[in-house]
CHARMM internal coordinates of N, CA and C (Angstrom, degrees):
IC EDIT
DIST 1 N 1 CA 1.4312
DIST 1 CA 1 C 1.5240
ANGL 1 N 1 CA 1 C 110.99
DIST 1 C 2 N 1.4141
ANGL 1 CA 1 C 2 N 104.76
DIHE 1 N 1 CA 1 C 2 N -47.35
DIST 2 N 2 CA 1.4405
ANGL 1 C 2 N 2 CA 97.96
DIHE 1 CA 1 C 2 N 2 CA 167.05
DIST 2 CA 2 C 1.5037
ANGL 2 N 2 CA 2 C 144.68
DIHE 1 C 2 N 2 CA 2 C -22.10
DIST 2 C 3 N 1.1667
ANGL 2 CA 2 C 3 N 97.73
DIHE 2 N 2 CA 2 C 3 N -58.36
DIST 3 N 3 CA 1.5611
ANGL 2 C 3 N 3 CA 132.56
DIHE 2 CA 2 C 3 N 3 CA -173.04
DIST 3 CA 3 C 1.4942
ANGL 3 N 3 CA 3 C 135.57
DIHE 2 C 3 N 3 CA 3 C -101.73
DIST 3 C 4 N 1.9093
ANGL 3 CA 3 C 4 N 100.67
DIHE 3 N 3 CA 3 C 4 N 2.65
DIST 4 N 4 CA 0.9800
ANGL 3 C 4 N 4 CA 148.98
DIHE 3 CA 3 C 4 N 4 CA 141.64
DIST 4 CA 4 C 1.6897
ANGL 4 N 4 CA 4 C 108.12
DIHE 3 C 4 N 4 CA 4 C -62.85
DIST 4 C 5 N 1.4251
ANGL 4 CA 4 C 5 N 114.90
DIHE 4 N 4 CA 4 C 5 N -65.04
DIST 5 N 5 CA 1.4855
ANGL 4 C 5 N 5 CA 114.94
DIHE 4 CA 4 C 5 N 5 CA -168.14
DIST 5 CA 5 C 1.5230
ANGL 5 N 5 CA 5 C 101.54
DIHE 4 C 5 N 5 CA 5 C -90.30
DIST 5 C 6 N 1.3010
ANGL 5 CA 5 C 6 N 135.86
DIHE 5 N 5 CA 5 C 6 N -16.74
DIST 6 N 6 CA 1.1301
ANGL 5 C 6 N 6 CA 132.52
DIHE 5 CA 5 C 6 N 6 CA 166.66
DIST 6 CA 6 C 1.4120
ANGL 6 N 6 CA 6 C 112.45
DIHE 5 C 6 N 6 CA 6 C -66.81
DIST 6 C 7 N 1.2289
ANGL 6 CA 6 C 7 N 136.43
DIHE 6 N 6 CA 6 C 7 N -39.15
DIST 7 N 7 CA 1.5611
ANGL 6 C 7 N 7 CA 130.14
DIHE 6 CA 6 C 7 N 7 CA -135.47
DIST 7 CA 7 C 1.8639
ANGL 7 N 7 CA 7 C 109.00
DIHE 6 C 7 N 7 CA 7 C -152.24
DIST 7 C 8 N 1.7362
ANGL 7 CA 7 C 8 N 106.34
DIHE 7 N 7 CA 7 C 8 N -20.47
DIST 8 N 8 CA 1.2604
ANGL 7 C 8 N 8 CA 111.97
DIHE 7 CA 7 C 8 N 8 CA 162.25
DIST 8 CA 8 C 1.7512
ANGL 8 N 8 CA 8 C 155.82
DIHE 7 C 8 N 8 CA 8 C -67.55
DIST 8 C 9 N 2.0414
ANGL 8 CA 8 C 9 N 79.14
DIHE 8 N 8 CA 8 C 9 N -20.04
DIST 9 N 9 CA 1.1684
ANGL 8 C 9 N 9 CA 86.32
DIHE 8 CA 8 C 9 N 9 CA 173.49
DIST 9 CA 9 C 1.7651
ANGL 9 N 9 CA 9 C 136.36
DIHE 8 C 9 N 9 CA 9 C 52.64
DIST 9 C 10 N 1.3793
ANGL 9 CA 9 C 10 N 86.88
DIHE 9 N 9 CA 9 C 10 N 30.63
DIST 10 N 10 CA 1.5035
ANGL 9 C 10 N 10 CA 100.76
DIHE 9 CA 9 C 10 N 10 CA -168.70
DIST 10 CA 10 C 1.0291
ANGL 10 N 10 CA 10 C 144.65
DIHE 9 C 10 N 10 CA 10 C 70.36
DIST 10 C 11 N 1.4917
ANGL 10 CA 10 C 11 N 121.31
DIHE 10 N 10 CA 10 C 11 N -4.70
DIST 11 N 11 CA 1.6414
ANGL 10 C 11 N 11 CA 145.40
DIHE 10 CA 10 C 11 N 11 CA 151.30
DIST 11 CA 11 C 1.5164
ANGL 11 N 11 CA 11 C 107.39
DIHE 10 C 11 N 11 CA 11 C -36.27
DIST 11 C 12 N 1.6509
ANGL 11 CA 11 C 12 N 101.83
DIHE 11 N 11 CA 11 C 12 N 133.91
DIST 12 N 12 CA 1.5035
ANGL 11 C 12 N 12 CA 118.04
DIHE 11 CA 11 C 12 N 12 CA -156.68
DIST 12 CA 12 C 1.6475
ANGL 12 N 12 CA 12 C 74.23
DIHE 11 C 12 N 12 CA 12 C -133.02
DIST 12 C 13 N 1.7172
ANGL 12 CA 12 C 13 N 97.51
DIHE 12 N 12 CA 12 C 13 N -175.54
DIST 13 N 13 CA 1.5338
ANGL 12 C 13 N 13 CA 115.80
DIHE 12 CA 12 C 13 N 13 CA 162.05
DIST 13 CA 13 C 1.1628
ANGL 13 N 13 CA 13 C 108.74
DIHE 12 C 13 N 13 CA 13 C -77.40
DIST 13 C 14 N 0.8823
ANGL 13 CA 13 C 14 N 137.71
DIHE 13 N 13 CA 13 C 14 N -51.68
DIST 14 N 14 CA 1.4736
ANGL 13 C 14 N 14 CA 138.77
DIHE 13 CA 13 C 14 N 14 CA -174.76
DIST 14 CA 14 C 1.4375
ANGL 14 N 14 CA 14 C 98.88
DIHE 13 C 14 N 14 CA 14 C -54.52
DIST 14 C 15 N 1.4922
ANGL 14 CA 14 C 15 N 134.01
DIHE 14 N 14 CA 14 C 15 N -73.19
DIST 15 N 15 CA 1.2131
ANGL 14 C 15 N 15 CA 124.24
DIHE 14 CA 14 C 15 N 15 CA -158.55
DIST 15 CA 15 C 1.8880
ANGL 15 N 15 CA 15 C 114.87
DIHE 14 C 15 N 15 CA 15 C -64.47
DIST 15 C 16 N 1.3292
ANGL 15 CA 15 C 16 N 104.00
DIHE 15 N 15 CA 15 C 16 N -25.17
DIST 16 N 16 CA 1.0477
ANGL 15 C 16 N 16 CA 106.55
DIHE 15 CA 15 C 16 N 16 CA 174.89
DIST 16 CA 16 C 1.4567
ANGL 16 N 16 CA 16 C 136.77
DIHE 15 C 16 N 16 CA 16 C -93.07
DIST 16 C 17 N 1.3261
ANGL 16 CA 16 C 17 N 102.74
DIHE 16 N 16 CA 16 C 17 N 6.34
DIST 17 N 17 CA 1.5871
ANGL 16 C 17 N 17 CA 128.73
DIHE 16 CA 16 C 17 N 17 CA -172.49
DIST 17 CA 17 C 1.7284
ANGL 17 N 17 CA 17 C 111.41
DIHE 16 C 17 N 17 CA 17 C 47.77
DIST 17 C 18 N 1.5345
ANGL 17 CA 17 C 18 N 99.32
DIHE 17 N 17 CA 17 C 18 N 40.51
DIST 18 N 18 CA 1.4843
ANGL 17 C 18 N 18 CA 93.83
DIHE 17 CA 17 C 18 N 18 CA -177.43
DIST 18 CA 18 C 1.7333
ANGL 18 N 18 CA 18 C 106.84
DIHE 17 C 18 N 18 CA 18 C -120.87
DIST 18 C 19 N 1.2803
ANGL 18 CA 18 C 19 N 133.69
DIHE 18 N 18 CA 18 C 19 N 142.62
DIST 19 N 19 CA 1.3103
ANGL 18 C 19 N 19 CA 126.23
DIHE 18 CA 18 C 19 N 19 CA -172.68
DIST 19 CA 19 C 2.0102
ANGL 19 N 19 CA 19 C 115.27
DIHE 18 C 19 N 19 CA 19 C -60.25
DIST 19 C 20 N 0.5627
ANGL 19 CA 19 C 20 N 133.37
DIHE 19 N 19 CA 19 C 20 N -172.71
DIST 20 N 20 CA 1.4802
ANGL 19 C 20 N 20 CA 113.46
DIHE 19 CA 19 C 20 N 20 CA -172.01
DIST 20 CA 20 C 1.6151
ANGL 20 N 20 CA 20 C 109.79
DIHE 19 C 20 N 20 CA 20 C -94.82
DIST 20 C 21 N 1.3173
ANGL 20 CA 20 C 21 N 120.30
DIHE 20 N 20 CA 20 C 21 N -60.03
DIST 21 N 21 CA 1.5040
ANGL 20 C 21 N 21 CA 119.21
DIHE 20 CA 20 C 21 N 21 CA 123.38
DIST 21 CA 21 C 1.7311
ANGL 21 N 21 CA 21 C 123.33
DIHE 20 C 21 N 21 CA 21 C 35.49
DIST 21 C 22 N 1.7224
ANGL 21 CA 21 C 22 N 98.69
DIHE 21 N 21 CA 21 C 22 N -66.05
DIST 22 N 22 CA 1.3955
ANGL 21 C 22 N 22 CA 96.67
DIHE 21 CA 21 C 22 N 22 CA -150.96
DIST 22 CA 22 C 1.3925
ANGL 22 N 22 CA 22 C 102.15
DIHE 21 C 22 N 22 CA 22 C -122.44
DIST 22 C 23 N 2.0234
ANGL 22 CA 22 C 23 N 94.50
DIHE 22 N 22 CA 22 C 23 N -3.36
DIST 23 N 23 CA 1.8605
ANGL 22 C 23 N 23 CA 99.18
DIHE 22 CA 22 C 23 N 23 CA 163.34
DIST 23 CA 23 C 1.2688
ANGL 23 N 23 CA 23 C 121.32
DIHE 22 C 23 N 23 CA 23 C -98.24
DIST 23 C 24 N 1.4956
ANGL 23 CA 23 C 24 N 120.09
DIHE 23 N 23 CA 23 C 24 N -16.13
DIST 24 N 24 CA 1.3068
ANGL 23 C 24 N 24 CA 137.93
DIHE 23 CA 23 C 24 N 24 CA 153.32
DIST 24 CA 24 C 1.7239
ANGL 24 N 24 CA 24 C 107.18
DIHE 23 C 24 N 24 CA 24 C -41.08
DIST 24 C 25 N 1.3751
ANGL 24 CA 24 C 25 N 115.28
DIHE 24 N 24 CA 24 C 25 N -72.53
DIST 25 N 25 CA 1.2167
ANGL 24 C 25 N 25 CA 121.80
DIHE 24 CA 24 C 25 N 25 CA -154.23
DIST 25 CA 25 C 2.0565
ANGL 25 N 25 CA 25 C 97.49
DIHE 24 C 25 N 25 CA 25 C -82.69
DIST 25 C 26 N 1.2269
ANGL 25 CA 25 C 26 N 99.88
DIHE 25 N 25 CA 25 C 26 N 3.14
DIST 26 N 26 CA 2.1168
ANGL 25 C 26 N 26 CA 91.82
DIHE 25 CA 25 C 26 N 26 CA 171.76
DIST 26 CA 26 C 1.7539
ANGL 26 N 26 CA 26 C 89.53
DIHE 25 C 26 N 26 CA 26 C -90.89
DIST 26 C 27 N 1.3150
ANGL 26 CA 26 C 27 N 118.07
DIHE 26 N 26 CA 26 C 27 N -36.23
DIST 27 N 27 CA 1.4732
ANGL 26 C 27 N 27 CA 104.20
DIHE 26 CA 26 C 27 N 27 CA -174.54
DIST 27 CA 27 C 1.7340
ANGL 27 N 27 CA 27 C 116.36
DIHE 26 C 27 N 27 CA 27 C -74.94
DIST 27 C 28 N 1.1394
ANGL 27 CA 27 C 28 N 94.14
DIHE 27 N 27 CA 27 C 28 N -16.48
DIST 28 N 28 CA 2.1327
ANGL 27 C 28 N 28 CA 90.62
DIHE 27 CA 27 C 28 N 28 CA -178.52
DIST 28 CA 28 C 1.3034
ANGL 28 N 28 CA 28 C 98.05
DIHE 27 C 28 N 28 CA 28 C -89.59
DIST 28 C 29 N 1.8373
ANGL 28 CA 28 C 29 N 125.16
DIHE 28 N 28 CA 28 C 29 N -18.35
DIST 29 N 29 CA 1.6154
ANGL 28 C 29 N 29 CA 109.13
DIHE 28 CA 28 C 29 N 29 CA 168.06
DIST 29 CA 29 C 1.6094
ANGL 29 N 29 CA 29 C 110.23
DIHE 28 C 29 N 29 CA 29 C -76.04
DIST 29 C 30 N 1.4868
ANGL 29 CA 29 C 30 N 126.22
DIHE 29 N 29 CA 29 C 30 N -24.79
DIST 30 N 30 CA 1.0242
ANGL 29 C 30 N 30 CA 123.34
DIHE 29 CA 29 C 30 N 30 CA 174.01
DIST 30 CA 30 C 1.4042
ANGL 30 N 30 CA 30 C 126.79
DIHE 29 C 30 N 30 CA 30 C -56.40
DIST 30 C 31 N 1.5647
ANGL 30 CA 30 C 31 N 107.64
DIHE 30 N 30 CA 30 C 31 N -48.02
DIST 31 N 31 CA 1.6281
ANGL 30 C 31 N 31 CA 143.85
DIHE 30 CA 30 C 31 N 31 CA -163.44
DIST 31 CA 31 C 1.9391
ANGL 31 N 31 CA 31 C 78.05
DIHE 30 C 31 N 31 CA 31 C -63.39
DIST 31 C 32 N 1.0174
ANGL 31 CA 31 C 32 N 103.98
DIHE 31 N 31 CA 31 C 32 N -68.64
DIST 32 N 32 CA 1.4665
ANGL 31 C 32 N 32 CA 109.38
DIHE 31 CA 31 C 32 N 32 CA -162.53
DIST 32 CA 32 C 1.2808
ANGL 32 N 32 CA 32 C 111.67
DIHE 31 C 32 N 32 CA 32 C -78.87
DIST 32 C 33 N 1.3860
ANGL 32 CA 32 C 33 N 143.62
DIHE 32 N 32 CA 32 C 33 N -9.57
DIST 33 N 33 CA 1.7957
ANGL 32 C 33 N 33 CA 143.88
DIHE 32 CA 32 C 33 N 33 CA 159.80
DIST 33 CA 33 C 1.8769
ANGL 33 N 33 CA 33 C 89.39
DIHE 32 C 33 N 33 CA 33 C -66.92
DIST 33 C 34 N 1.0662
ANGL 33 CA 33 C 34 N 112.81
DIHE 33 N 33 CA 33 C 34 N -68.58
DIST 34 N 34 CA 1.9690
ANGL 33 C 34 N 34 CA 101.79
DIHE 33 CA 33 C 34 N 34 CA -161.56
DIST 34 CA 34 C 1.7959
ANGL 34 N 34 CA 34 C 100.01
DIHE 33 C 34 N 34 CA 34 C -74.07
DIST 34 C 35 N 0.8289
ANGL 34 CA 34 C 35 N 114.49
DIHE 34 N 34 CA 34 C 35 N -31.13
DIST 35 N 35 CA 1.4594
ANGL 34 C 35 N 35 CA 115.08
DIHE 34 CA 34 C 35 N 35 CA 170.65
DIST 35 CA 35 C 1.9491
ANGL 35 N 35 CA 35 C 106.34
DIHE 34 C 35 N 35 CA 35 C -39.48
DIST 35 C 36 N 1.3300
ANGL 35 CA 35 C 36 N 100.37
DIHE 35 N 35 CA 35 C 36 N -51.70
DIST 36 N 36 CA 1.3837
ANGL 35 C 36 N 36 CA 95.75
DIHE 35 CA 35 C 36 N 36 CA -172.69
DIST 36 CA 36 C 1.6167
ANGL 36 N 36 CA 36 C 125.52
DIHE 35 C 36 N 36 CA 36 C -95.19
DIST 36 C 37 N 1.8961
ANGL 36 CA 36 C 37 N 96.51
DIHE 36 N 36 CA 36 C 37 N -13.47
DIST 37 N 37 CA 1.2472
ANGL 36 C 37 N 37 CA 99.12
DIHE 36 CA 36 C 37 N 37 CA 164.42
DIST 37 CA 37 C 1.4015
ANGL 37 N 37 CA 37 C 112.87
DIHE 36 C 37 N 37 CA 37 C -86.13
DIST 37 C 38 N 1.5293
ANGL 37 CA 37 C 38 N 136.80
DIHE 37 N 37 CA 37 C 38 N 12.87
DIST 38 N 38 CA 1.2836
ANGL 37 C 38 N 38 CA 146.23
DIHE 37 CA 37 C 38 N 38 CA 149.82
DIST 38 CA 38 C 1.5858
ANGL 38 N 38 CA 38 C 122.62
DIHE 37 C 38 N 38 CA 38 C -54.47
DIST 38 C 39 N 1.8205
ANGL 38 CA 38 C 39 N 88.21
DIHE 38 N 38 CA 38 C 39 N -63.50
DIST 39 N 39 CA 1.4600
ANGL 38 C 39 N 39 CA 88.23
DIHE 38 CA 38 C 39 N 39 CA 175.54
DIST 39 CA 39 C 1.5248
ANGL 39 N 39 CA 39 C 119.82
DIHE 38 C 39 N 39 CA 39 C -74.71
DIST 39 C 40 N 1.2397
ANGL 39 CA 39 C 40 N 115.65
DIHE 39 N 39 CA 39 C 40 N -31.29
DIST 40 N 40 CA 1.4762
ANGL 39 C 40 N 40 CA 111.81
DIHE 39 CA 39 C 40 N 40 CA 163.63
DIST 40 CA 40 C 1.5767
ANGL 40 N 40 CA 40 C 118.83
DIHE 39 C 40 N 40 CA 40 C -18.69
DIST 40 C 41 N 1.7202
ANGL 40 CA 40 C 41 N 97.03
DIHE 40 N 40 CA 40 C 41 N -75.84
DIST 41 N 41 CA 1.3486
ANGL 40 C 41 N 41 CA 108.14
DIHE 40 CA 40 C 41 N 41 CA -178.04
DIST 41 CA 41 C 1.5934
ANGL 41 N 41 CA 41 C 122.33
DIHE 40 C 41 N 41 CA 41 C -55.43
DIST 41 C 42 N 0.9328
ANGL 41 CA 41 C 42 N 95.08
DIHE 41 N 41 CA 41 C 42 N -52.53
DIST 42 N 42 CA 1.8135
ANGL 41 C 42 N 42 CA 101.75
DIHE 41 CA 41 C 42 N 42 CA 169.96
DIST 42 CA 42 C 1.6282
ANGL 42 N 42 CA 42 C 102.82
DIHE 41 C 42 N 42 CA 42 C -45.23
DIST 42 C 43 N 1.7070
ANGL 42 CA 42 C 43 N 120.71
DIHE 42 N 42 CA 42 C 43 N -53.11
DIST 43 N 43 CA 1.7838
ANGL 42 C 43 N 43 CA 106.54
DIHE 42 CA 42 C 43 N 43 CA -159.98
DIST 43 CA 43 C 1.8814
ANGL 43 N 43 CA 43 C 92.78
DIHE 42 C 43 N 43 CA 43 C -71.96
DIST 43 C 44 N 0.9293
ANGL 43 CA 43 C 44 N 109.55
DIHE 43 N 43 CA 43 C 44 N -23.43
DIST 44 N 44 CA 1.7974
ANGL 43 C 44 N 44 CA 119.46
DIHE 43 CA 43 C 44 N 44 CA -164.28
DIST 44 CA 44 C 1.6365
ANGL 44 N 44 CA 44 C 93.89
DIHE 43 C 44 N 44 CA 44 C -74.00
DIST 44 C 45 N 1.2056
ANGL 44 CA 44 C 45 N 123.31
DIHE 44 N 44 CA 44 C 45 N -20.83
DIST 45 N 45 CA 1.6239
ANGL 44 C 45 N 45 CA 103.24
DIHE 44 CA 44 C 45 N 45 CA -166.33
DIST 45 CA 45 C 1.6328
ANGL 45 N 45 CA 45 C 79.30
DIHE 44 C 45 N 45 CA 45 C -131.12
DIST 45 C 46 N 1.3207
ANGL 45 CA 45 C 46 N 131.30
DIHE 45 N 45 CA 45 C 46 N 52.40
DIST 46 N 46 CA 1.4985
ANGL 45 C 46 N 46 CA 133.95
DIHE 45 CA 45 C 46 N 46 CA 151.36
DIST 46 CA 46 C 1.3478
ANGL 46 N 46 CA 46 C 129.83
DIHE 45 C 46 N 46 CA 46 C 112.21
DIST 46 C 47 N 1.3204
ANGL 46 CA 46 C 47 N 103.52
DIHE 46 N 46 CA 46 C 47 N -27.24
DIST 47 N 47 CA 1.7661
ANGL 46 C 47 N 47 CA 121.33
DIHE 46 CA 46 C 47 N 47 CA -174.18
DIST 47 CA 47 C 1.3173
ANGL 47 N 47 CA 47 C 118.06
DIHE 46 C 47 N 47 CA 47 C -63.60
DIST 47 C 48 N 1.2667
ANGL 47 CA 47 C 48 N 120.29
DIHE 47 N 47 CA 47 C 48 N 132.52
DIST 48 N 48 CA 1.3663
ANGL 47 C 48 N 48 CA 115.88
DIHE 47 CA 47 C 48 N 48 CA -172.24
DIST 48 CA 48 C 1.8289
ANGL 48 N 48 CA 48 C 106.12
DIHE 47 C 48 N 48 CA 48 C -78.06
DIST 48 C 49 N 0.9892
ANGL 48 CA 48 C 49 N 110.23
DIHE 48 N 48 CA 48 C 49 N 141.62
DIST 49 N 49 CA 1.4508
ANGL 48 C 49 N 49 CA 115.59
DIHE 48 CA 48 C 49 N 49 CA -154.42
DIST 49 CA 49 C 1.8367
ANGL 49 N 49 CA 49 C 99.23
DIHE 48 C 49 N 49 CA 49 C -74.68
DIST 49 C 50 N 0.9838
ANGL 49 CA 49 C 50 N 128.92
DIHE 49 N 49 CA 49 C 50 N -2.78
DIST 50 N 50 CA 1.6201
ANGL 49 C 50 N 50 CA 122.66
DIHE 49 CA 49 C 50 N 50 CA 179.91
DIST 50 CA 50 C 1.8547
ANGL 50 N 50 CA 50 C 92.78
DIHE 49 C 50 N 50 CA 50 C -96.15
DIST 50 C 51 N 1.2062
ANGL 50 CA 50 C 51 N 115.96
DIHE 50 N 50 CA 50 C 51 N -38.33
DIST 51 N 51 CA 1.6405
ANGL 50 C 51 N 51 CA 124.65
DIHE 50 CA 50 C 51 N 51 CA 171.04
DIST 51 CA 51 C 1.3563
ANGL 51 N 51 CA 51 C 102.98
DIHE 50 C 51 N 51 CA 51 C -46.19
DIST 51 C 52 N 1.4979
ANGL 51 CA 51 C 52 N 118.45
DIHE 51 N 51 CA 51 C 52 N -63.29
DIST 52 N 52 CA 1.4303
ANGL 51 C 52 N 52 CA 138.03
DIHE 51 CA 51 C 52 N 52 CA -147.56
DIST 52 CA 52 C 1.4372
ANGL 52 N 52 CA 52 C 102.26
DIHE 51 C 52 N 52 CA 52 C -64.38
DIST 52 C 53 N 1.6523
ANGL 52 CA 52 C 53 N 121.33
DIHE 52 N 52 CA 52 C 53 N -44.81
DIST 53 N 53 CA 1.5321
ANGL 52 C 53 N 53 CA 122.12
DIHE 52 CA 52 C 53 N 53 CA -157.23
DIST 53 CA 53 C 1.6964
ANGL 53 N 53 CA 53 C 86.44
DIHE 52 C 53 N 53 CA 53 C -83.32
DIST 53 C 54 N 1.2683
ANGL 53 CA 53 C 54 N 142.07
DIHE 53 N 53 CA 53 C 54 N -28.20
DIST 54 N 54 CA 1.2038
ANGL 53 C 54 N 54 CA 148.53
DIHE 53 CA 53 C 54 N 54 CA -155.11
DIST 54 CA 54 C 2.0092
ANGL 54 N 54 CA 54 C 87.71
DIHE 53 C 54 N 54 CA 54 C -83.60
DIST 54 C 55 N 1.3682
ANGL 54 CA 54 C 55 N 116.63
DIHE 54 N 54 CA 54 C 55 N -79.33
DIST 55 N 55 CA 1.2654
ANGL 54 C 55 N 55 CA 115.44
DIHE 54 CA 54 C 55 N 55 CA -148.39
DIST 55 CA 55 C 1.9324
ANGL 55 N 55 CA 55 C 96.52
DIHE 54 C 55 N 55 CA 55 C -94.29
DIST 55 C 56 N 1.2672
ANGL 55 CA 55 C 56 N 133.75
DIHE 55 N 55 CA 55 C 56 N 31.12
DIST 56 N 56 CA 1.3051
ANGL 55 C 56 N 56 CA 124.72
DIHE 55 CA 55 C 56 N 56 CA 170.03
DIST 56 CA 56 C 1.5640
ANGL 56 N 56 CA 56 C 122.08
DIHE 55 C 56 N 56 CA 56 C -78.10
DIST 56 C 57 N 1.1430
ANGL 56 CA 56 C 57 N 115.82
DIHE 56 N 56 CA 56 C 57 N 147.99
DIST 57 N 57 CA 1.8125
ANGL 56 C 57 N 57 CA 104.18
DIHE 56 CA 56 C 57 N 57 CA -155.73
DIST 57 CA 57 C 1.5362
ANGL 57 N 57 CA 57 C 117.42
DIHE 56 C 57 N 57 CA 57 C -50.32
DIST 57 C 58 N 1.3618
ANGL 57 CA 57 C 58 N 120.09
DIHE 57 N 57 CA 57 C 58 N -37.36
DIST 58 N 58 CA 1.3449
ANGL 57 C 58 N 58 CA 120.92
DIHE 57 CA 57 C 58 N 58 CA 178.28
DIST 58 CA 58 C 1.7028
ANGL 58 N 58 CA 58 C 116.55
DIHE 57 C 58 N 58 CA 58 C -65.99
DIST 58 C 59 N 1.9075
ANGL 58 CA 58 C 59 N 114.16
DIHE 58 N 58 CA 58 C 59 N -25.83
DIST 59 N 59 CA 1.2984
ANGL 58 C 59 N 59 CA 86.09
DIHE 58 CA 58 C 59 N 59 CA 179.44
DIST 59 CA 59 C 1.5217
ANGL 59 N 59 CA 59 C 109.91
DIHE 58 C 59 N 59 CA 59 C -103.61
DIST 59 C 60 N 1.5288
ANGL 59 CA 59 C 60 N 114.36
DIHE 59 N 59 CA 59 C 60 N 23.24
DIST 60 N 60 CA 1.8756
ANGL 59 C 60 N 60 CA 110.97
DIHE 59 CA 59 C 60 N 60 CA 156.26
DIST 60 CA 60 C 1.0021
ANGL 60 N 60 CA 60 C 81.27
DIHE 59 C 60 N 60 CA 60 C -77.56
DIST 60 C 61 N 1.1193
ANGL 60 CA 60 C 61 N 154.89
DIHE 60 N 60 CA 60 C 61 N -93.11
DIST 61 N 61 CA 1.2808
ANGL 60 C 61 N 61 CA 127.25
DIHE 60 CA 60 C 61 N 61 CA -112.72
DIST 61 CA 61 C 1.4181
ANGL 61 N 61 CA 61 C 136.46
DIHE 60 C 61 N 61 CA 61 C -108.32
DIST 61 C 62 N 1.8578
ANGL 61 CA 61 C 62 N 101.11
DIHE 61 N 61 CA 61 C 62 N 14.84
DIST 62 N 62 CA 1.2984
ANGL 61 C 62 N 62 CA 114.55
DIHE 61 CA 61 C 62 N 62 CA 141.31
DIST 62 CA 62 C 1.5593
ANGL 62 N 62 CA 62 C 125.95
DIHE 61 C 62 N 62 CA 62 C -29.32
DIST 62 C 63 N 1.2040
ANGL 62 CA 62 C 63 N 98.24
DIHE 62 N 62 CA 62 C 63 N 119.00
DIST 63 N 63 CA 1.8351
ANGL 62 C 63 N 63 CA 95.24
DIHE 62 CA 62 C 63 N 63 CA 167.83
DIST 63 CA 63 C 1.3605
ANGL 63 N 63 CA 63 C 88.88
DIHE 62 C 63 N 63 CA 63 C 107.02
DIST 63 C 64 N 1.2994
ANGL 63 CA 63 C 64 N 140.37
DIHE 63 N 63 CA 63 C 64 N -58.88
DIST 64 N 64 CA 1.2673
ANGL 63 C 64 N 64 CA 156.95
DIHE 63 CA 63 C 64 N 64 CA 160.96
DIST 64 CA 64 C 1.7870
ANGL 64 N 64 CA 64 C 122.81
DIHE 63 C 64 N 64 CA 64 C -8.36
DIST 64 C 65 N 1.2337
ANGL 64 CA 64 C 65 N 105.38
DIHE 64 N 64 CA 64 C 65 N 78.00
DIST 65 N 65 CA 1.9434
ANGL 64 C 65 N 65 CA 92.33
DIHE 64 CA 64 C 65 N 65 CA 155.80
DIST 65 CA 65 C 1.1771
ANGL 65 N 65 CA 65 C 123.69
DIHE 64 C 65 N 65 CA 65 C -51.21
DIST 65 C 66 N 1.5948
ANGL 65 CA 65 C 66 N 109.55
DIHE 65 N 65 CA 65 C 66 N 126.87
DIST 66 N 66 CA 1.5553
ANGL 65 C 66 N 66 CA 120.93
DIHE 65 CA 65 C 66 N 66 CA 179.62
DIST 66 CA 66 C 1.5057
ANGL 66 N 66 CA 66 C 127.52
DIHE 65 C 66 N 66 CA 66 C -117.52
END
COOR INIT
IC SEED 1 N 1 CA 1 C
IC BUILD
């Protein structure tokens, strides 16, 4: 859902001619591609990588109205 309201821009099934199913599951590959190029950057510029998956921008603000 996250990454849905981050990056969807309001795209439904209908508008997107995709079953719901299969627009759900383009946003959890999304959620999870920058998710990891997050922590990447974080372990690459010092962060210890159990820190990194914890404090990378997408998972503050999990849970989070935006």
């Amino acid at each position: 859902m996250l990454a849905w309201q981050k990056f969807g821009n309001g795209e439904t099934p209908e508008s997107s001619g995709m079953k719901g199913d299969h627009l759900v599951g383009k946003y959890y590959v999304l959620f999870e591609k920058n998710y990891k190029e997050q922590v990447e950057k974080l372990v690459k510029d010092g962060t210890d990588e159990a820190e990194a998956k914890n404090s990378a921008p997408l998972m503050k603000r999990q849970g989070r109205c935006f």
